[in-house]
C-alpha positions, 0 to 999 in steps of 0.5 A: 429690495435685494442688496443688489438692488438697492445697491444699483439704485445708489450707483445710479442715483450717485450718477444722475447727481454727478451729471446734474451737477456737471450740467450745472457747472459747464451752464454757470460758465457758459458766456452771456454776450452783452450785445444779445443778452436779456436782462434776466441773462445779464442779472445772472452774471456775478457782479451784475445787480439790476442798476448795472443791468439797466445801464447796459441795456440803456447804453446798447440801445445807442446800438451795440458794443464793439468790444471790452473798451466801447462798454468801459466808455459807454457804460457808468461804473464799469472801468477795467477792474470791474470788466475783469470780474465780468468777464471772467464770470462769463460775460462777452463782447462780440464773443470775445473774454476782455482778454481776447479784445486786449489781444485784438484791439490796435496799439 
């Protein structure tokens, strides 16, 4: 192998690593929406264990969320500190941040 070779080979192989490590990244934040989410989609969200899993797939049997404060009512052990940490780990209700159905929901 020539120095220029092996050279290129390092390029290319520093480059499928950043692109590997980019992909991974923009996957780590993509949004797992509660209301269609499976139990392996809800367990990979941070805070999540498999007891809060299964009281959330139990309260949506009842039928889905509407938003951020019909999970805090339905759902034992997620208040407003927890929904917080969720959802800035990518969790949504309807597609929406807790931030974004504050914005939305009636005063």
């Amino acid at each position: 192998m020539t120095p220029m070779t092996l050279s290129r080979t390092r390029a290319n192989g520093s480059l499928v690593t950043a692109m590997a490590t980019l992909l991974l990244a923009c996957t780590a934040h993509a949004g797992v929406e509660i209301n269609t989410a499976n139990e392996a989609e809800l367990d990979s969200v941070r805070g999540l264990g498999p007891a809060s899993t299964q009281r959330i797939l139990k309260a949506r049997e009842a039928g889905n969320f509407e938003d951020w404060e019909d999970v805090m009512k339905r759902v034992k052990g997620i208040r407003r500190a927890t929904a917080e940490k969720l959802s800035a780990d990518g969790l949504t209700v309807n597609g929406k941040s807790l931030d974004e159905s504050a914005q939305t929901l009636p005063e």
